[in-house]
N, C-alpha and C positions, 0 to 999 in steps of 0.2 A: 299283728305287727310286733316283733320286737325291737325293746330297747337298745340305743346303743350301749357297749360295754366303755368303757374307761380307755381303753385303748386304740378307740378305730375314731374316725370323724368324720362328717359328712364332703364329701369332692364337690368339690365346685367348676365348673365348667369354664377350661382357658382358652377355650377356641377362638371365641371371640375376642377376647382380651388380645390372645398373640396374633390376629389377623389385623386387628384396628393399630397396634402399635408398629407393626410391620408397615404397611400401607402412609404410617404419617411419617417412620423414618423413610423411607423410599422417597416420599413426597419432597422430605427437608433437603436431605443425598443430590435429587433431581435438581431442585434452586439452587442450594449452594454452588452447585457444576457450572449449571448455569450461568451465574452472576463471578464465578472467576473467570469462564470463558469471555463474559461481556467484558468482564474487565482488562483479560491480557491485550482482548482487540482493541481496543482505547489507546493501551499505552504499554505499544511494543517494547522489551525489553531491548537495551544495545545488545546484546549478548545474544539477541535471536537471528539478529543481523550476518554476524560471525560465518555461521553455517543451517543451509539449507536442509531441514529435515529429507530422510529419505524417500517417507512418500510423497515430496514435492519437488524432489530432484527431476529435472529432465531426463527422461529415460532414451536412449539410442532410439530414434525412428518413429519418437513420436511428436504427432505435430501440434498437440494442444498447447501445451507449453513452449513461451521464445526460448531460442539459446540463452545461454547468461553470454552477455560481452565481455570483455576484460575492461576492469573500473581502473581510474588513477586519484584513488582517495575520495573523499566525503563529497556529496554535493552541500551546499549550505545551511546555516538551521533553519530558515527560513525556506526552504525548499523539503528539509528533513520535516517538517511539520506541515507543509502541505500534501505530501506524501502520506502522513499519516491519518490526514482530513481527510485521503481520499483512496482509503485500503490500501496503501502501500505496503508489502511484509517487508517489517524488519527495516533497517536503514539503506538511506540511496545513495548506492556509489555514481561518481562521477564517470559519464561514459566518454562525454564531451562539452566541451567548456569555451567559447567564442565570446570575442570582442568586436560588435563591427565597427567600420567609421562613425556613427552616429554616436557611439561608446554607450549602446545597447551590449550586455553580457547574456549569452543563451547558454544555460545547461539542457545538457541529456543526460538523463539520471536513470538508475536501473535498480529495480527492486531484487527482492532475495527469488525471486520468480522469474526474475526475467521480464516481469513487465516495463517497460520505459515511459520515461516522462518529458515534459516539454516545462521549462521554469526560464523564465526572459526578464530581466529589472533592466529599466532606462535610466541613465546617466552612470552606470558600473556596477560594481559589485558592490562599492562602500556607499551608494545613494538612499535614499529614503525609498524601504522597500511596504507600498502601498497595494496589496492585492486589487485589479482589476481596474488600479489607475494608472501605477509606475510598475507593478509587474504583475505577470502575465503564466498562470500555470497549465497546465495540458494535461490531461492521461490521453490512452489509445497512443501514442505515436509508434510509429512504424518505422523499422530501417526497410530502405528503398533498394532494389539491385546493388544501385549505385554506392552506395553506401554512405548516401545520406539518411537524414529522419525528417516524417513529417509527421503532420497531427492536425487537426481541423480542431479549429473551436466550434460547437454546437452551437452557440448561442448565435451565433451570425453565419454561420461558413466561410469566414477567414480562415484561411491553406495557410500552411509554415512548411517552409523546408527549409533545414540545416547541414552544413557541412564545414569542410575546414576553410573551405573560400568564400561563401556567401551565405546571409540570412535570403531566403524569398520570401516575401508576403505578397501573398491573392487575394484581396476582398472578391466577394460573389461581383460579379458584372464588372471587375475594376481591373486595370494594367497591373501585373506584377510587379512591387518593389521590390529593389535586390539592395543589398545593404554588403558592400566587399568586408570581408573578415581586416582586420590590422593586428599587428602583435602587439600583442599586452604591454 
């Protein structure tokens, strides 16, 4: 065996050194992605509202995605935050917005997707708005040929349908109430 000379030094082996430090950034990289995406879902930016990214645009002829309707301004925050309790993208424009006699107010709200919503507060828009005792949220609603919407609540199968003339309510086994629209 000879000595080393003055000028050379023994290699040390970094294979594993750069496979182990590779592996733990990748790992850190993977969370971090992660916990921003957790986070953007939580708390949609306004700004994401604005415009529909392109690989969520409705493409010509496909039927996955609803059309987008034409909106007339915000649905309420109180709507904007249930919407976001329950995957809305982005904020909800106002599709349609009803006063009946009872001075029951119905919005139809619409996501950056084109999904639609059901949001109903009893005694107006300016009342004490109570979830599940003075108002009343929905996803899944459907526009109808007619061009109404409706929605089922799950929890009972109470039927809604909305239009510019009438609220209907269906309880399961019960007469339909119709509630005539009045102007604001």
């Amino acid at each position: 065996m000879t000595p080393l000379d003055d000028h050379s030094q023994q290699r040390r082996p970094l294979f594993f050194p750069v496979v182990i430090a590779t592996v733990l950034l990748t790992i850190i990289g993977m969370l971090g992605g992660y916990l921003l995406g957790e986070r953007r879902n939580r708390h949609p930016s306004a700004s994401s509202s604005a415009s529909v990214p392109a690989w969520a645009a409705p493409q010509p002829g496909a039927s996955s995605a609803p059309p987008l309707l034409p909106t007339d301004g915000d649905c309420p925050p109180q709507t904007q935050k249930m919407g976001r309790l329950n995957g809305a993208y982005g904020a909800l424009g106002r599709v349609l917005r009803v006063t009946t006699s009872r001075r029951t107010v119905v919005w139809i709200c619409q996501d950056g997707l084109g999904n639609l919503y059901y949001h109903a507060n009893k005694g107006g828009a300016d009342a004490e708005w109570v979830e599940y005792r003075t108002a009343l949220f929905l996803t899944g609603v459907r526009q109808e040929p007619d061009g109404s919407f409706s929605a089922t609540a799950a929890w009972d199968g109470t039927a809604f349908s909305v239009n510019r003339e009438r609220v209907l309510i269906t309880k399961p086994g019960g007469e339909p109430e119709e509630q005539k629209v009045v102007p604001d």
